[in-house]
C-alpha positions in Angstrom: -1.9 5.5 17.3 -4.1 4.0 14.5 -6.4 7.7 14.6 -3.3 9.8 14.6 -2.0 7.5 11.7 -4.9 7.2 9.9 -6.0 11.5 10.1 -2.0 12.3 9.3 -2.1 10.2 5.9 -5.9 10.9 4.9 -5.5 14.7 3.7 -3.5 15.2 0.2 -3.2 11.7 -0.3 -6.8 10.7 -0.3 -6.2 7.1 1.9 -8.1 6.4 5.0 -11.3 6.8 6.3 -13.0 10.3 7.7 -9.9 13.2 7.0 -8.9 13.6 3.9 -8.5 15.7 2.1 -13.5 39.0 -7.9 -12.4 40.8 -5.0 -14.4 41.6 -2.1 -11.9 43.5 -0.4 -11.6 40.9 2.7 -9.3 40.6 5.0 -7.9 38.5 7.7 -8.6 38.6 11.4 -5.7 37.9 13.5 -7.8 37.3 16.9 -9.9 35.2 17.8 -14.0 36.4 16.9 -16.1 35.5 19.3 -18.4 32.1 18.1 -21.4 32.7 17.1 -24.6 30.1 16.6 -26.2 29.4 13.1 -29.2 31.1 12.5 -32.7 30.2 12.2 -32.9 30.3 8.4 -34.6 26.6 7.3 -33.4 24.7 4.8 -36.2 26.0 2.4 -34.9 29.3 2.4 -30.8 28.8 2.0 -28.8 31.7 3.2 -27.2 34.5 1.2 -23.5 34.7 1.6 -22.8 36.1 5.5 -25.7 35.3 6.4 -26.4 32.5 9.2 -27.7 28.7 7.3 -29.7 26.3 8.9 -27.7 23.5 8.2 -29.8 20.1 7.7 -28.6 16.2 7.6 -30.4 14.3 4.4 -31.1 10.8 4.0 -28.1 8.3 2.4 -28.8 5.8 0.2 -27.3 2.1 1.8 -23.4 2.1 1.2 -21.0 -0.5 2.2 -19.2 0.3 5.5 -17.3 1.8 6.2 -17.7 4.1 3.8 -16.7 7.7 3.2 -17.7 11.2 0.6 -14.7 13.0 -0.2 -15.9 15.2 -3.1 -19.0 16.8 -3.9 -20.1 19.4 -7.1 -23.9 20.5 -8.1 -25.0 21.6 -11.8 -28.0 23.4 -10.0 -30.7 22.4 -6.9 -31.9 19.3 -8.2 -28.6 18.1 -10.0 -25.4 16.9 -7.6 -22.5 14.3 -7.5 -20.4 12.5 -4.4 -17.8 10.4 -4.9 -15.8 8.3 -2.3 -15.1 4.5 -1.3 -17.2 2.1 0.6 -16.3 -1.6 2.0 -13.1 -0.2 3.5 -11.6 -2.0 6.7 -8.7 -0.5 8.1 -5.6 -1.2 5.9 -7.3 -2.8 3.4 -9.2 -0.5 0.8 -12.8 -0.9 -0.3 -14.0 0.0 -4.1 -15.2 3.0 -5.3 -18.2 4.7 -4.4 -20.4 7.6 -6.8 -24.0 8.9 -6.1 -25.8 11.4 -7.8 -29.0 13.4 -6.9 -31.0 14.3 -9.8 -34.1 14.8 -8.7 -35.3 15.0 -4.2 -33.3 12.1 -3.5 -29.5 10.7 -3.4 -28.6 7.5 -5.5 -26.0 4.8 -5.1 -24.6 4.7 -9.1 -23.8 1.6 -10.1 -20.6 1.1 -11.6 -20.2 -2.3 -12.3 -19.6 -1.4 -16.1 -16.1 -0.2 -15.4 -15.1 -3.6 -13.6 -12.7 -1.2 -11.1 -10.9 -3.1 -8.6 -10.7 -2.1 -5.2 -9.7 1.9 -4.4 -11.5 5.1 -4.5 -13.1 8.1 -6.3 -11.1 10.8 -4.8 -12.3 14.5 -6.4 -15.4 15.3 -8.7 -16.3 18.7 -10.8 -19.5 20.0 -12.6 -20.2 22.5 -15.2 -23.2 24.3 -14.9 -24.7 22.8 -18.3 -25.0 19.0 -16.5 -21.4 17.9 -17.3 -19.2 16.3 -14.5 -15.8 14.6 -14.4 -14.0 12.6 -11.4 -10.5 11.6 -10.5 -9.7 7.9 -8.6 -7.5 5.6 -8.0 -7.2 1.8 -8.1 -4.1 0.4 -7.4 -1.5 1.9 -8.5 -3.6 3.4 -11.8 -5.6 6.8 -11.8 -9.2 7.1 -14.0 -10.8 10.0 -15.2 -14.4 9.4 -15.7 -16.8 11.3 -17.4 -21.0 11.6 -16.5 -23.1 10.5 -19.2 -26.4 12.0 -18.4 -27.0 8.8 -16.2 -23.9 7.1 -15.4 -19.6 7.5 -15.4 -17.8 6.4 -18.1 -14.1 5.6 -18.6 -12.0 8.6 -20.4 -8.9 8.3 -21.7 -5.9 11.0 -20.8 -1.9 11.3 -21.9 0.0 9.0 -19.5 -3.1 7.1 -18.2 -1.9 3.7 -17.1 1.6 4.9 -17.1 4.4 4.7 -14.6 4.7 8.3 -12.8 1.5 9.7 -13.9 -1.3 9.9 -11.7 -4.7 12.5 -11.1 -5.4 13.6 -7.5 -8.3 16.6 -8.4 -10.5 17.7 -11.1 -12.6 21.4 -11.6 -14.4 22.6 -14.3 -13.6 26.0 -15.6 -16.1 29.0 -16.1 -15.9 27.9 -20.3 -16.7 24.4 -19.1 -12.9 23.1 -19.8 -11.3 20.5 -17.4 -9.0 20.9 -15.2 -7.0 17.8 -13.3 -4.3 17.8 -11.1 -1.3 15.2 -10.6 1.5 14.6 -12.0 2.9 13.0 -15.1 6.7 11.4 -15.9 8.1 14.7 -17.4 7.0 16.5 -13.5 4.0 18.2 -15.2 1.1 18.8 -12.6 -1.3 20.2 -14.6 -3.8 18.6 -16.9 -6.4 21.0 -19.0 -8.5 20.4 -22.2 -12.0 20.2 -23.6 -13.5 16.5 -24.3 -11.1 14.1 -25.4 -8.8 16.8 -26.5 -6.3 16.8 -22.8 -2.6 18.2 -22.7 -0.2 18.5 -19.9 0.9 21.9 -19.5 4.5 22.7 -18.5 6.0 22.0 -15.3 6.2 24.9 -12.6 9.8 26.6 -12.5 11.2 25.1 -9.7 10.6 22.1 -11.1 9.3 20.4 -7.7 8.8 17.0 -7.0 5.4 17.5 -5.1 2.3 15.9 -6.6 -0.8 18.4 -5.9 -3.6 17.5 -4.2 -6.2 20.3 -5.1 -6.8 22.0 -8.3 -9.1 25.5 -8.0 -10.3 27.3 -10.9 -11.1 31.1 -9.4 -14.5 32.7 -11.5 -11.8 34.9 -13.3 -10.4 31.8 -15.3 -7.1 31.4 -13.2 -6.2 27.9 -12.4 -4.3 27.2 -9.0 -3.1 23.6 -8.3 -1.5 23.5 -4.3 -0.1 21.0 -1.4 1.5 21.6 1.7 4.9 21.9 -1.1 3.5 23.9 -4.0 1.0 26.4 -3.9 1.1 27.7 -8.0 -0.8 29.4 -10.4 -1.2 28.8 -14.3 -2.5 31.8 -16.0 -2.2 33.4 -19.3 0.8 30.7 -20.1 2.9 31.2 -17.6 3.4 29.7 -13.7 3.8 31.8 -10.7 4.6 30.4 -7.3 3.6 31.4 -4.0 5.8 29.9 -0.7 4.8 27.2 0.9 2.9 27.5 3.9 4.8 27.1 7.4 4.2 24.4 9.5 6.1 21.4 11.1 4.1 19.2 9.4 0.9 20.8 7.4 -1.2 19.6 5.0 -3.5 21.4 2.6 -6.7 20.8 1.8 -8.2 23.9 0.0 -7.7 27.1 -1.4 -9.8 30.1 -2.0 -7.9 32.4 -4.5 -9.8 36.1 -4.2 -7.1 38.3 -5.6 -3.6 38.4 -5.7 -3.5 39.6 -2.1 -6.1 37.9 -0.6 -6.1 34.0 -0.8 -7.2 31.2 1.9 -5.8 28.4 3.1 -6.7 25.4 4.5 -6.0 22.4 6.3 -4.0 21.0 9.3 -0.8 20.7 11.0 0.5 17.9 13.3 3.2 19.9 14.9 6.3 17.3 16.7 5.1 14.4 19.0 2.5 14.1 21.7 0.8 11.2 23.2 -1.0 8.5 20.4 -4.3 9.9 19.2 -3.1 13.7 19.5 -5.4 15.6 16.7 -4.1 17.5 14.6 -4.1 21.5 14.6 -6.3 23.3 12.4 -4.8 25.5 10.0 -6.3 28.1 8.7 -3.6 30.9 6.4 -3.9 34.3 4.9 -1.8 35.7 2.0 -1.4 39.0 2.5 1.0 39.5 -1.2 3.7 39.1 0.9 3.4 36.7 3.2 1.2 33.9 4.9 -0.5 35.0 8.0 -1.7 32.6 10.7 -5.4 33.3 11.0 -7.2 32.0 14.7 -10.4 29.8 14.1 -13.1 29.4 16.3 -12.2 25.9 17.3 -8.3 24.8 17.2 -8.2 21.4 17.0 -9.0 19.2 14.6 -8.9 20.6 10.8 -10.7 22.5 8.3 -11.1 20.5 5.3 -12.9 22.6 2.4 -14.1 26.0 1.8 -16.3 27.9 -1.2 -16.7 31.4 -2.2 -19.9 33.5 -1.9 -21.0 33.6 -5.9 -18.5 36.8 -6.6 -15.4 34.9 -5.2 -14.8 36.2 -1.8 -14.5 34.1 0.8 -18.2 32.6 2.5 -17.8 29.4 3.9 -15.2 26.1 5.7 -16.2 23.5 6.4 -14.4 21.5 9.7 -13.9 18.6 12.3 -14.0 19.5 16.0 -11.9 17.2 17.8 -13.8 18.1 21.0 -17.5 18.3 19.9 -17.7 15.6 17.0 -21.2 15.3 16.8 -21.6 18.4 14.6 -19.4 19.4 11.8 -17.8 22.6 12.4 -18.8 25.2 9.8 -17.1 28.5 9.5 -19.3 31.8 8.2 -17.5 34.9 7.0 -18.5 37.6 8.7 -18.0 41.4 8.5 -14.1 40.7 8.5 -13.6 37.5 10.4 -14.8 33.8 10.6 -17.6 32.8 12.8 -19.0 29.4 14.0 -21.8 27.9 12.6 -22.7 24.4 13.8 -24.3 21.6 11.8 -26.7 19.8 13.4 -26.1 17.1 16.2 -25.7 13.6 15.9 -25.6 10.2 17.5 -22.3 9.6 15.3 -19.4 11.9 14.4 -19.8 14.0 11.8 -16.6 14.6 9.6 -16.8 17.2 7.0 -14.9 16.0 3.9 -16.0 18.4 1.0 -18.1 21.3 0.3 -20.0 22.3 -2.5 -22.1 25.9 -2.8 -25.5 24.8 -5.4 -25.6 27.4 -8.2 -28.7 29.8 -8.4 -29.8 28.7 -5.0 -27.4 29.9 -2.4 -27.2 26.3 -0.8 -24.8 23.9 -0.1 -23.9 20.5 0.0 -21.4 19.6 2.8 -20.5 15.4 2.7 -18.3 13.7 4.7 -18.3 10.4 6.8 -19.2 9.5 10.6 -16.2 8.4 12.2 -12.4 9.1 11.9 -11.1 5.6 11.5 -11.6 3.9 8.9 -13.6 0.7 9.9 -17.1 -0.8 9.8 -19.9 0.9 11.1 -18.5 4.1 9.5 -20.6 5.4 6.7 -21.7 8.5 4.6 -22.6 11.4 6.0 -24.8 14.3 3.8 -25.3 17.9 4.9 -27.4 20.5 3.7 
């Protein structure tokens, strides 16, 4: 019971320890494509979209287990951010974790300065010009922080430290404005601005009660916020909702926007009972402008926990969790129509797959996660490339 518990509350919610959470012309595949092995293509030479990647694990700096990445975002090859929690055990939450990579190497931050009490760093976003932001919670009180050139800083937002109002997700915009997700008194879930200068934008139309968990900002400039109750889009002034996905009990974890008839889901589905320690189902949706299709992955159970476009925002690549083969992460490759596997490389730990980041102007990628699915000691991060 204490996996099932802990996977079931980790995605959307951002608790626990291991599961969180231009048109190309694609389209879904309905069957199942045969799996097919990554490539030979090293590290040194990153693969263009559709094409197999090498995938590499890099060296951690010393965390506190246990310890877990849930977000990830580059500026470029030698600029890069992960944010999390360390010192977790069980029910009882650790404090919040940040490293950066500007240079060969990753870098515990030190964030001492902000005198945070114990919680988590749950989403982080970069511009291409060196700016990042990140979303956390201590408590009961979200922060938005801001990267100074060498370490995160305390920003202040409407609501912040307020009753009702709370930040799950952050992304930068192709202008380099911010955009956060949550949810504020007056049932806003949208957050935008430029600096210090933040408003929250109208609440959706049906007026939901659903806090968001993600917040995507498509290369065209439209902003989607989305959770396994509202899956919405804020362009040009005005909201348009899409239905929520079906599922006995789902949970979102990303979505890939391409056009209006071609968007990716995400995530996983418990479905009703089973014996303690059942995984979950991965889920893994196509809208079609009319509908939600049920798409078959390679692998079926576990989840799928992030996925990235290919630099013109078609779909490229998911990252997952393999219930039955834990010692890779589970990478899905878009491929001439359908979704491929591509497996990370093995290790003497699970490997879970928390966020994925594609590094501009290189055709890399950043995959971070964690090494075990429960959220004690000897857990700690885990770094992909």
């Amino acid at each position: 019971m204490r996996r099932r518990r802990f996977i079931s509350g980790l995605v959307g919610s951002g608790v626990g320890l291991g599961l969180t959470s231009a048109s190309t012309g694609a389209r879904a595949s309905t069957s199942s494509p045969s799996p097919s092995p990554g490539g030979s293509r090293s590290a040194a030479e990153p693969a263009t979209a559709g094409e197999p990647h090498e995938w590499q694990a890099v060296p951690v700096p010393d965390v506190l287990a246990a310890a877990q990445l849930t977000g990830v975002a580059a500026a470029g090859p030698d600029l890069a951010w992960a944010v999390g929690e360390e010192g977790r055990n069980g029910g009882t939450r650790g404090r919040p974790l940040a490293l950066v990579r500007d240079g060969e190497d990753w870098r515990k931050v030190d964030l001492g300065h902000l005198q945070l009490p114990s919680g988590y760093l749950r989403s982080v976003a970069a511009g291409t010009t060196g700016q990042a932001w990140s979303v956390g919670t201590t408590g009961s009180t979200s922060h938005l922080l801001t990267w100074d050139g060498t370490t995160w800083n305390e920003a202040d937002f409407p609501g912040r430290g307020t009753t009702g109002t709370s930040l799950t997700s952050v992304a930068v915009g192709p202008d380099g404005d911010l955009w956060a997700g949550g949810r504020n008194s007056d049932g806003s879930v949208l957050l935008h601005g430029h600096g210090t200068d933040l408003t929250w934008l109208p609440a959706p139309p049906s007026a939901t009660t659903a806090t968001p968990s993600g917040v995507r900002v498509t290369r065209s400039g439209e902003v989607w916020v989305y959770d396994a109750a509202l899956i919405a889009r804020w362009s040009e002034g005005s909201w348009t909702e899409l239905p929520a996905p079906a599922g006995l009990r789902p949970g979102v974890t990303d979505l890939l926007p391409v056009t209006a008839d071609d968007i990716w889901l995400t995530g996983y589905d418990y479905g009703v009972g089973g014996p303690p320690g059942k995984p979950p189902s991965v889920l893994l949706k196509h809208w079609d402008g009319g509908a939600w299709n049920t798409v078959t992955a390679p692998f079926t159970a576990g989840l799928l926990s992030a996925i990235v476009d290919d630099g013109q925002g078609g779909p490229d690549r998911i990252a997952g969790w393999d219930f039955w083969d834990q010692t890779r992460a589970h990478y899905l490759r878009w491929d001439n129509g359908s979704w491929v596997s591509e497996r990370g490389p093995l290790s003497s730990t699970p490997v879970v797959p928390q966020a994925l980041a594609t590094v501009p102007g290189t055709g890399g990628y950043w995959s971070v996660g964690t090494t075990s699915s429960s959220p004690y000691p000897p857990a700690t991060v885990r770094i992909e490339r």
